[in-house]
LUMLUM-872593 format. One line per field, with one value per residue: residue in one letter; residue number from 0; z, x, y of N, C-alpha, C in turn. Coordinates in nm, 2 decimals, decimal comma. Layout:
N
res	A ...;
n	NUM ...;
n_up	Z ...;
n_east	X ...;
n_north	Y ...;
ca_up	Z ...;
ca_east	X ...;
ca_north	Y ...;
c_up	Z ...;
c_east	X ...;
c_north	Y ...;
//
This chain:
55
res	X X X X X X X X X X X X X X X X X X X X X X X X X X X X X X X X X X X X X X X X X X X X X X X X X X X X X X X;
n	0 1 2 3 4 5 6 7 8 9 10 11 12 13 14 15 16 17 18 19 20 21 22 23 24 25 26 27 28 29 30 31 32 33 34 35 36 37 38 39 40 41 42 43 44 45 46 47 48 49 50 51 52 53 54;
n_up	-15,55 -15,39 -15,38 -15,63 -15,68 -15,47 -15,58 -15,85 -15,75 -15,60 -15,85 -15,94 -15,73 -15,76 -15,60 -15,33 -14,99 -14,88 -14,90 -15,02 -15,03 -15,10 -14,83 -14,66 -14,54 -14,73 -14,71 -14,73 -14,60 -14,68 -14,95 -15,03 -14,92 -15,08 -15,31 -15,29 -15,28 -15,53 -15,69 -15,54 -15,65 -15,93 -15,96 -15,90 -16,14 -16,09 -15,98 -15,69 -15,53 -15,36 -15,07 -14,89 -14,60 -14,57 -14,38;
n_east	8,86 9,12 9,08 9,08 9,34 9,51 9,46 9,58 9,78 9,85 9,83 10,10 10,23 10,33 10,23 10,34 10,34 10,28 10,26 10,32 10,09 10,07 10,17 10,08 10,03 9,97 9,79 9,64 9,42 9,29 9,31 9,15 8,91 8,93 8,85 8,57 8,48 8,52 8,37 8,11 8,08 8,06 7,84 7,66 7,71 7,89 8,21 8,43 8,49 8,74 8,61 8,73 8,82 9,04 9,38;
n_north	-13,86 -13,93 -14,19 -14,32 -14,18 -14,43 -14,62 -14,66 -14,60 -14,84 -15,00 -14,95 -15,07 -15,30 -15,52 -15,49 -15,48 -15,26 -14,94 -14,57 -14,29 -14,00 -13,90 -14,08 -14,40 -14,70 -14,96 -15,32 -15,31 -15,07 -15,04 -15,19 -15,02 -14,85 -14,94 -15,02 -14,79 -14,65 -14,81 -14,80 -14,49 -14,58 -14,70 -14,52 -14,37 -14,13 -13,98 -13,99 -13,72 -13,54 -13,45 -13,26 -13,33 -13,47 -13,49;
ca_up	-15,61 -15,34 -15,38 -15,72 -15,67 -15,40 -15,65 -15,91 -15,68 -15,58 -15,93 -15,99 -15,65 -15,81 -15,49 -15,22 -14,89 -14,82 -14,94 -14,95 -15,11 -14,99 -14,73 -14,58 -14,58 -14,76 -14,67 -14,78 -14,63 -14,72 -15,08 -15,03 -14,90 -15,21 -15,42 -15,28 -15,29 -15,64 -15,74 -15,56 -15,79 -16,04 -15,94 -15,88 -16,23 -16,06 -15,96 -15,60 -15,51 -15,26 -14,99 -14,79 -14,49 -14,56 -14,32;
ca_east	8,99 9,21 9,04 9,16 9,52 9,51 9,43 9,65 9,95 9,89 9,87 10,25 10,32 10,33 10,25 10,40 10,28 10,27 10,34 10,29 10,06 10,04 10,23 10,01 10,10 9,85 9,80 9,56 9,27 9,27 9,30 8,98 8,81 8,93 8,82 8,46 8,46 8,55 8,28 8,00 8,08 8,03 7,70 7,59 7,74 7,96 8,33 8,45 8,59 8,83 8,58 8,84 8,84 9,19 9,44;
ca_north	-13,84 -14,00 -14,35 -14,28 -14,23 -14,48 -14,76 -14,59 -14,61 -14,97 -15,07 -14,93 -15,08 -15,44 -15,63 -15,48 -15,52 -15,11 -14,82 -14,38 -14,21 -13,81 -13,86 -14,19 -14,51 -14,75 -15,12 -15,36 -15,29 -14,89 -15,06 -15,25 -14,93 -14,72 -15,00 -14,97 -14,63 -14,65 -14,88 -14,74 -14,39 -14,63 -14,73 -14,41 -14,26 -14,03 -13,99 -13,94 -13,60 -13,48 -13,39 -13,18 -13,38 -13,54 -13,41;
c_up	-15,54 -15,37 -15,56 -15,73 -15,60 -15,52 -15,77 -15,88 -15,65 -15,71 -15,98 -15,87 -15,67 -15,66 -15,36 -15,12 -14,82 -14,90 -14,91 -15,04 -15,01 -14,86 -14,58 -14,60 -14,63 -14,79 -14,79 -14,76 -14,67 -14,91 -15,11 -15,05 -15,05 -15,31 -15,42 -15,24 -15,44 -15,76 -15,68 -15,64 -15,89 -16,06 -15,93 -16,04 -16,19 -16,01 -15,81 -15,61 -15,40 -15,17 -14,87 -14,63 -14,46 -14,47 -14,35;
c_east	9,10 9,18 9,12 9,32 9,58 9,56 9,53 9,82 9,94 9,88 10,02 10,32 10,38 10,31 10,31 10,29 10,20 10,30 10,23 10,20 9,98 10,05 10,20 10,03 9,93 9,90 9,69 9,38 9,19 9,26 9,17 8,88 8,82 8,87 8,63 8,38 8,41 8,41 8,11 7,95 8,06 7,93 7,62 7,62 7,83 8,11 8,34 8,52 8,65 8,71 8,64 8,87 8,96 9,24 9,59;
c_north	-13,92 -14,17 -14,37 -14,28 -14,33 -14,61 -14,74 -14,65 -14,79 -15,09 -15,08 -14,99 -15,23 -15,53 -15,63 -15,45 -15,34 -15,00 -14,66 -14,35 -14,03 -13,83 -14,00 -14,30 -14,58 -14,90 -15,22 -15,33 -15,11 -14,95 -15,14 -15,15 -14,83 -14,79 -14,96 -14,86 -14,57 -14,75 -14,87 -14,62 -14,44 -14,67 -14,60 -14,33 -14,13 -14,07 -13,95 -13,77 -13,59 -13,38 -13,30 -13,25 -13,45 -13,48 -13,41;
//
């Protein structure tokens, strides 16, 4: 779910270098990781979920 909003939010961020999502700042390469987060769930047929380990 967060790789999800991650990617979500950096599509509305048009290009900017940084920005927040829940509270965390998200760069480029945290937009890499959500990407292939996002695309192994897709290889597997499944969606990520919110494993609770966020803090």
């Amino acid at each position: 779910a967060h790789a999800g909003k991650v990617l979500a939010a950096a599509a509305r961020a048009d290009g900017a270098g940084a920005f927040v999502v829940d509270g965390r700042m998200i760069d480029a390469p945290f937009i890499r990781r959500a990407q292939a987060i996002m695309s192994t769930a897709d290889r597997l047929g499944s969606s990520p979920s919110d494993d609770g380990l966020s803090s």
